[in-house]
C-alpha positions, 0 to 999 in steps of 0.5 A: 524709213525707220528712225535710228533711235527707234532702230536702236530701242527695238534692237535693245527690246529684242535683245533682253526679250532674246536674253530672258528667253534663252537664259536657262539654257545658257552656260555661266559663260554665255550668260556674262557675256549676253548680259554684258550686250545690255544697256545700262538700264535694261541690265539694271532691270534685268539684274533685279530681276533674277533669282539671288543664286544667279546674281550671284553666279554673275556677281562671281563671273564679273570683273572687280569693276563690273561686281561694284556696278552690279551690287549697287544696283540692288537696294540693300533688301535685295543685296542682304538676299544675295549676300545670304546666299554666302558663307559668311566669310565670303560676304565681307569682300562684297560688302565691303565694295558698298559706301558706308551708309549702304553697308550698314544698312545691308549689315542691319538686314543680315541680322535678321532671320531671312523669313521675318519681317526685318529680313524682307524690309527696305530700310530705305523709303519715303519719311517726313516730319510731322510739322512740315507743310504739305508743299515741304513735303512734296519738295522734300519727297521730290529731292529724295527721288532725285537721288535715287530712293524708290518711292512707293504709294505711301510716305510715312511720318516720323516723330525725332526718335523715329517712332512711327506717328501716321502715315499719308498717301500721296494722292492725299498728299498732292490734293492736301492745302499747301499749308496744311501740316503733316500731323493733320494730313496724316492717318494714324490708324497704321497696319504695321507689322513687327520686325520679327513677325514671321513672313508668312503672317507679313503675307496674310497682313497683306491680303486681309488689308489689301495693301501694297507696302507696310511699315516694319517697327521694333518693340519701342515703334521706331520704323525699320523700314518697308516690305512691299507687295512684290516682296511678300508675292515671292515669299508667297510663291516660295512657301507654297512651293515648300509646302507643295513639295513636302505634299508630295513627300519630298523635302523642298528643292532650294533650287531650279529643279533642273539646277539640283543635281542627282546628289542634291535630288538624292538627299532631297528625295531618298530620306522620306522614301526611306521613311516610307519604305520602312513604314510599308513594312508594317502593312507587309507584318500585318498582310504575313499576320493573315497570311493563314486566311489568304491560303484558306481562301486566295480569293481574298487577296484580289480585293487588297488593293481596292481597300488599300487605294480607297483608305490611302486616297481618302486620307491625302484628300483631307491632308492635303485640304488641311494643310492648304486651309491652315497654310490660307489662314482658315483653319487653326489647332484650336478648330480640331474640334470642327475639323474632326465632326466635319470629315467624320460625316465626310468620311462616313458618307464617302465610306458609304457610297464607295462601299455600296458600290463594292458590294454591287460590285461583288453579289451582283455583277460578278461572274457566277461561274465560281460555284464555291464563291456563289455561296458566300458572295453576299458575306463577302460583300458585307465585308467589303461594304464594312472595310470600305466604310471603315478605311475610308473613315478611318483614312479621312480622319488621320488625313485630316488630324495629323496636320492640325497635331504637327501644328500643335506641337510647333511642326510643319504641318506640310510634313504631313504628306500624302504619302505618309498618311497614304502608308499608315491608312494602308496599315490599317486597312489591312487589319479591318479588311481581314479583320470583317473577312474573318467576322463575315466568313466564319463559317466558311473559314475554319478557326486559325490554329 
C-alpha cells in the first residue's frame, strides 16, 4: 500500500508537471488559479522559472498579499528583469513591497543597461575576508546559506573597501588546513568582467574559460556582484534569437510568436518587407532597361530566374556564414581582408561549377527541335557559363561584406539579411546576364536604337 506522504509528493509532481504542460494554453485566469494549487516550493521553482512577462501577468493577476510573496521569491537579478518589463512610474508601487536592504539593491540594478554585465549580476553571493581562517570561513559560508544567499561553486575574497583580492572554490576550501588564512588559499588570478561590458562579451568570457559564475567589478575593482552560467545561457538564447530572426528579414519578436499579435507582427515584419519591396523595384528598372532585348529574342527571359536564384542564393550562404562567425567571436572587421580572398576563390569556384552545368544544360540537353535556337545554342550558353560565374561571385561577396561594413560602422551586422543581399544580387545579376547576352549574341540581335 502506498504511503500517504509519497501519495502526496507524486500528486504535487503530477501536478507542476500538468501545470508546465498546459501552461500556453491557458488564460491569464486559468493560469492564477493552477498556479495557486501548488505548493510553496514548487511554485517558488516554477515562478522562477517563467519567462519575466508572464511573472508579471501573475504578479498583475494576484492579491495585494500574494504579489509581496511572489516578489520575494526572486533574487534582485530576477526582480530588476521583471520590474524592467514596467513603465517606470509603475515599478515604484512593486518596489516598494521589498525590505529596505532589497530595494536598493533591485534599484542598483535597474540602473544599468539590461544588456551589460551589471544589468545581469547578482549583488548577493558568497564573500570573506582575506584574514579569516579556513574554518571561519566555512562557518561564515554556513550562517549566509541559512539565511537564505544562494551559494554557487566559488567565494570571493574581499579587501574593506570591497575591492576584489582573490577568489577560492569550495573544494578547495573544505580540503584547505583549518587554520590556513584566506589570503593564502585563495587564487588571485580572477577572470573578471566589468559592470559595464556588453552581454554578449560576458557570453564569450564564459566559453573561452569555461566557467560557471564571474565576478562583475567598476573601474576602481570593487565587486558588484556575480553573473552565472544560467543567466549568460538565456542571454545566449536570446541573442541568436535576434539574430536568427533579423536573418530572415524580420525585426526580432520580443515576445512568444503566438503572444505578438497581428499589429505586433505588422510592425514586426512589414517595414523590412517594405524596404524590400522598394529595393525589387530597381531589379524591375533594370529588367524594363533590356526590355528591347527580351521582345527581339523571348527566349532570353526563360533563364532569369535561374541567374537570379543563383546570385540571391550565394550570397545569403556567405551572409548568413558571416554573421554567425562574428556573432561566435571568430571573425572581426579587421579580417575583411581574409574574408574577401577566402569567398572570392568560394565564389569563383562555386560560379564555375554552376555555370559549367548551365552550359551543358543548354548545347547539350536541350531540345533541338528549335531551329533558330540551334544557331546560337552555344553563344547562348557562354552567356550563361559567364552570368552564372559572374552573379555568383559577385552575390558571394556582397554576402560576405556587407555584415563585416555594418560591424564597422558600429551597426548590426544581423541587419544584413538574406533577403536583403538576396534583392541587391537580383539587381545585379540582371545587368551582367543582358549585359553577356548582348556581348554573346551580337550578331543575332541587332543594335538597340
Amino acid at each position: 500500500m502506498t504511503d500517504p506522504a509519497e501519495l502526496n509528493a507524486l500528486t504535487a509532481s503530477l501536478a507542476v508537471e500538468d501545470l508546465r504542460d498546459a501552461w500556453r494554453l491557458l488564460d491569464a485566469a486559468e493560469r492564477i488559479e493552477g498556479f495557486r494549487l501548488l505548493g510553496r516550493e514548487d511554485a517558488q521553482e516554477f515562478f522562477g522559472a517563467l519567462p519575466s512577462a508572464e511573472q508579471l501577468q501573475l504578479i498583475e493577476q494576484s492579491s495585494a498579499t500574494e504579489r509581496r510573496h511572489l516578489l520575494r521569491m526572486l533574487a534582485p537579478d530576477d526582480a530588476a528583469d521583471l520590474l524592467q518589463e514596467l513603465p517606470d512610474e509603475q515599478r515604484q508601487p512593486l518596489l516598494g513591497l521589498y525590505d529596505d536592504v532589497t530595494r536598493r539593491e533591485v534599484a542598483s540594478l535597474l540602473a544599468y543597461r539590461e544588456d551589460v554585465a551589471g544589468g545581469l549580476m547578482n549583488p548577493r553571493f558568497a564573500r570573506v575576508r582575506p584574514d579569516m581562517t579556513v574554518e571561519e570561513a566555512i562557518l561564515y559560508l554556513r550562517r549566509q546559506a541559512n539565511e537564505g544567499l544562494e551559494l554557487y561553486t566559488y567565494a570571493y575574497v574581499l579587501d574593506k573597501e570591497q575591492r576584489l583580492l582573490g577568489v577560492v572554490s569550495f573544494r578547495d576550501l573544505f580540503r584547505g588546513k583549518a587554520t590556513a588564512a584566506m589570503r593564502d588559499v585563495m587564487k588571485t588570478d580572477v577572470v573578471r568582467v566589468h559592470e559595464e561590458m556588453d552581454q554578449e562579451a560576458v557570453g564569450a568570457t564564459f566559453a573561452e574559460h569555461d566557467l560557471v559564475a564571474l565576478p562583475v567589478v567598476d573601474a576602481a575593482g570593487r565587486m558588484k556582484g556575480v553573473v552565472t552560467v544560467d543567466d549568460i545561457v538565456d542571454v545566449v538564447q536570446e541573442e541568436a534569437t535576434e539574430d536568427i530572426h533579423k536573418i530572415g528579414g524580420s525585426v526580432a519578436l520580443d515576445a512568444p510568436y503566438l503572444e505578438v499579435g497581428l499589429v505586433g507582427m505588422l510592425k514586426k515584419r512589414l517595414g523590412w518587407l517594405l524596404v524590400l519591396f522598394f529595393a525589387q523595384m530597381l531589379t524591375v528598372v533594370a529588367m524594363s532597361y533590356f526590355q528591347v532585348r527580351i521582345d527581339q529574342l523571348s527566349l532570353l527571359s526563360l533563364f532569369v530566374p535561374l541567374i537570379l536564384s543563383s546570385g540571391g542564393n550565394s550570397g545569403s550562404q556567405a551572409s548568413t556564414l558571416v554573421i554567425r562567425a562574428m556573432s561566435l567571436g571568430e571573425l572581426r572587421p579587421s579580417d575583411w581582408k581574409r574574408v574577401f580572398l577566402n569567398e572570392l576563390a568560394t565564389g569563383l569556384t562555386m560560379g564555375l561549377v554552376l555555370g559549367v552545368i548551365g552550359f551543358t544544360r543548354v548545347v547539350a540537353i536541350w531540345p533541338g527541335n528549335e531551329e533558330q535556337f540551334a544557331n546560337f545554342s552555344w553563344q547562348l550558353a557562354g552567356a550563361i557559363l559567364v552570368s552564372v560565374v559572374g552573379v555568383v561571385l559577385w552575390g558571394t561577396l556582397i554576402g560576405s561584406m556587407l555584415p563585416i561594413l555594418l560591424r564597422r560602422f558600429g551597426l548590426d551586422p544581423a541587419s544584413a539579411s538574406a533577403p536583403l543581399v538576396a534583392t541587391l544580387s537580383d539587381v545585379t545579376g540582371i545587368v551582367v546576364y543582358f549585359s553577356a547576352v548582348s556581348w554573346f549574341l551580337s550578331h543575332v540581335l541587332p543594335p538597340v536604337a
